[in-house]
C-alpha positions in Angstrom: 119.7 122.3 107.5 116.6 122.7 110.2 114.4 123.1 107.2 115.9 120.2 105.5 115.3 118.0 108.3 111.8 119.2 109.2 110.8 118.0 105.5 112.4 115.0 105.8 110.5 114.4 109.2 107.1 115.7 107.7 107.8 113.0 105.2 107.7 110.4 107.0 105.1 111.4 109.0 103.6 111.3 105.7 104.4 108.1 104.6 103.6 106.1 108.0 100.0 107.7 107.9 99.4 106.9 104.5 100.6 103.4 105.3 98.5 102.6 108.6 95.7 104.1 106.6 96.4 101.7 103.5 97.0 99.2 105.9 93.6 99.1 107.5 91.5 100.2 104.5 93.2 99.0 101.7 94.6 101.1 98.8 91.4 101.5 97.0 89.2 102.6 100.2 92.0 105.2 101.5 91.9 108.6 100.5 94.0 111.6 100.8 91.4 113.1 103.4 92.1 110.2 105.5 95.6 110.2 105.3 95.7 114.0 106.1 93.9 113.4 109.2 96.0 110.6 110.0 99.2 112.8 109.4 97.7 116.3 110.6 99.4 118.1 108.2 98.4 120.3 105.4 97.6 119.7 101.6 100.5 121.2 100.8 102.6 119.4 102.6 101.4 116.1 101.4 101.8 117.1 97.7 104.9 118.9 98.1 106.7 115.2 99.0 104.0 112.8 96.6 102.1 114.3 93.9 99.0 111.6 94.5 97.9 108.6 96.2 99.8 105.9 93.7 103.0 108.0 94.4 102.2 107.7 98.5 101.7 103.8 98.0 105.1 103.8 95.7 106.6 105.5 98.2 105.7 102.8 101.3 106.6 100.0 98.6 110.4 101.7 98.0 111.2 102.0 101.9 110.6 98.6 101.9 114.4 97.5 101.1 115.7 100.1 103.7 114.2 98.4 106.7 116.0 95.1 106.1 119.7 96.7 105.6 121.2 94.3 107.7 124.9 94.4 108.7 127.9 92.8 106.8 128.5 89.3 107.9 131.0 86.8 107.3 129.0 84.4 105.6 126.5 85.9 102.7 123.5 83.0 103.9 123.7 84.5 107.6 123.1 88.1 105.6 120.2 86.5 103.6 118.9 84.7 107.1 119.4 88.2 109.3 117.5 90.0 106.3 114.5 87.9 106.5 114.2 87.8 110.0 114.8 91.4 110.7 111.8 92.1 108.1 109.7 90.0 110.4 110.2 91.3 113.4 109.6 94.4 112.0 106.5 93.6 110.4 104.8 93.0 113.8 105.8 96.8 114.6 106.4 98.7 111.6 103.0 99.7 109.4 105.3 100.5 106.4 106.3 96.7 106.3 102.8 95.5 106.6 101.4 98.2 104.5 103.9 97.3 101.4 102.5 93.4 102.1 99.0 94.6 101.9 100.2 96.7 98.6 101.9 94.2 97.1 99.4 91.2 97.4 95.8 93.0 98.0 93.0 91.6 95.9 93.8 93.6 92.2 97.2 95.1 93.6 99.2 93.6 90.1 97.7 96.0 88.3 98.2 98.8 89.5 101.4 98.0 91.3 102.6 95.0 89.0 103.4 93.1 91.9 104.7 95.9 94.6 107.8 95.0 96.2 107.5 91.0 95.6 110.1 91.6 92.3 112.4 93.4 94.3 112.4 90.6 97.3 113.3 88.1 94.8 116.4 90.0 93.5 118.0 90.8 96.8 117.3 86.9 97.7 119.3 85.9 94.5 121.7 88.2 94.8 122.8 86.8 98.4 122.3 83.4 97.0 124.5 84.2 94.2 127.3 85.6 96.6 127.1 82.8 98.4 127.5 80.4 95.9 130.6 81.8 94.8 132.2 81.9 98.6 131.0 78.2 98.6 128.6 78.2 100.9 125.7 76.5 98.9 125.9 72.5 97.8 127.1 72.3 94.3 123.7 71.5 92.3 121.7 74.7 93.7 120.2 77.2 91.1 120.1 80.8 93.1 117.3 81.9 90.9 115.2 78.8 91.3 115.9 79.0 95.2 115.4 82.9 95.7 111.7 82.4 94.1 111.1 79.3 96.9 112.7 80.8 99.6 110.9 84.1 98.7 107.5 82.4 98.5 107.6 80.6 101.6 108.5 83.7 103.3 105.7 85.5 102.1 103.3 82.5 102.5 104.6 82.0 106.3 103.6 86.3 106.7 99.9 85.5 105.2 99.3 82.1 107.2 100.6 84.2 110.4 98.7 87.1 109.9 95.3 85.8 108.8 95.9 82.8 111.7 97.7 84.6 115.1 98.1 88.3 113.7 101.4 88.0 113.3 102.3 87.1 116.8 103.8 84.1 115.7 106.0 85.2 112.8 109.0 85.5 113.5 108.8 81.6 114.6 107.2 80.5 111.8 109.9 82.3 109.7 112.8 80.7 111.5 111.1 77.4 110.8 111.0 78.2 107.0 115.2 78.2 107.1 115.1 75.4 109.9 113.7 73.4 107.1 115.3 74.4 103.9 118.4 75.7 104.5 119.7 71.9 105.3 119.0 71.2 101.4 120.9 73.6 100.3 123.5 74.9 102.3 126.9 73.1 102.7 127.3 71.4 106.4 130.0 73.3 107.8 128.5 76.7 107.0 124.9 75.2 108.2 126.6 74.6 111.5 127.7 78.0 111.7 124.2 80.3 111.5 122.0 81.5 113.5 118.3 80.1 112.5 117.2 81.0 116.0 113.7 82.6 116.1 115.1 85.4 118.6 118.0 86.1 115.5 115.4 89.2 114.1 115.3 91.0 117.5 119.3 90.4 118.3 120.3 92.4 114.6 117.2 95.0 114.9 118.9 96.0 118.5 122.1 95.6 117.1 121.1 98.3 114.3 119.5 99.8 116.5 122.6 100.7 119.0 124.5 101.5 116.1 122.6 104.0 114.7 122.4 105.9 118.3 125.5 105.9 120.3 124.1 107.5 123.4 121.3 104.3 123.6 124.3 102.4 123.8 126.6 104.0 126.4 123.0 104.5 128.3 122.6 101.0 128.4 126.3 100.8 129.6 125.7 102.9 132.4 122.4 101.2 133.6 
């Protein structure tokens, strides 16, 4: 068990070394050297978990969908709504999230990658747009497919314009604005009335995952 979880840990160190290197190079310009500097560990570590530098970048573009599980909620839009804004507040913090951007939309990235995670994003938007549609949540004429490609390209248009413009300080905002805007066009009233579109709505579920995962945090927190 130790040794299980010390290869799990030197994984990860792994991956978030290779990511703030891709990150601030670019995949091209990073090499392993760099990234086992970053990490401080040895060869053999690095290519006992990924067998070469595509399989490092594959690696940060996979974890991508686990840092926007997001818990269950009683209607599927506030699920789709939480998910986005979780992913950008942790964008602003988490080099794995901005690394798998940088991945997925670099300069010749399609290529290599054929389009990162992008793919992905649009199948877990449509899949909450279809699940809503059949709890009735969404107005009768809206096409989930249609709308998870638009609500997934704003989203990743809102990251670029935030990053190249403020760094990213201004994301989650700018985000919230995105379902300010849309969400009226396609969502039924008396759900609409019912979400949380608040630009704060990211932080409240990444605590709230955050307590859950690690009971002592919480009954610290109590005690305080």
């Amino acid at each position: 068990m130790a040794r299980q979880e010390r290869a799990v840990r030197t994984r990860r160190t792994v991956l978030e070394a290779a990511a703030a290197v891709f990150d601030e190079r670019g995949y091209k310009a990073a090499t392993i050297a760099d990234i086992l500097e970053r990490a401080d560990v040895t060869k053999g570590a690095l290519y006992f978990h990924f067998a070469s530098k595509r399989a490092l970048a594959q690696g940060i573009l996979d974890e991508q969908f686990s840092q926007a599980e997001v818990p269950p909620r009683e209607y599927r839009m506030q699920e789709l709504i939480d998910t986005g804004m979780l992913l950008a507040h942790r964008m602003r913090h988490d080099p794995l999230l901005s690394a798998g951007a940088r991945l997925s939309l670099g300069p010749d990235m399609k290529e290599i990658f054929d389009g990162g995670s992008l793919p992905g994003w649009i199948q877990v938007t449509e899949q909450l747009l279809t699940q809503a549609k059949q709890q009735d949540e969404l107005l009768a004429h809206i096409d989930p497919a249609t709308t998870a490609w638009t609500l997934s390209a704003c989203w990743t248009g809102a990251q670029i314009y935030s990053q190249t413009l403020n760094n990213r300080e201004d994301l989650e905002r700018r985000i919230a604005d995105i379902y300010q805007h849309i969400l009226p066009t396609i969502v039924t009233p008396t759900v609409l009335a019912r979400l949380d579109l608040t630009p704060t709505r990211g932080t409240h579920v990444y605590a709230e995952i955050t307590t859950k995962s690690d009971p002592g945090q919480r009954s610290g927190a109590t005690s305080r």
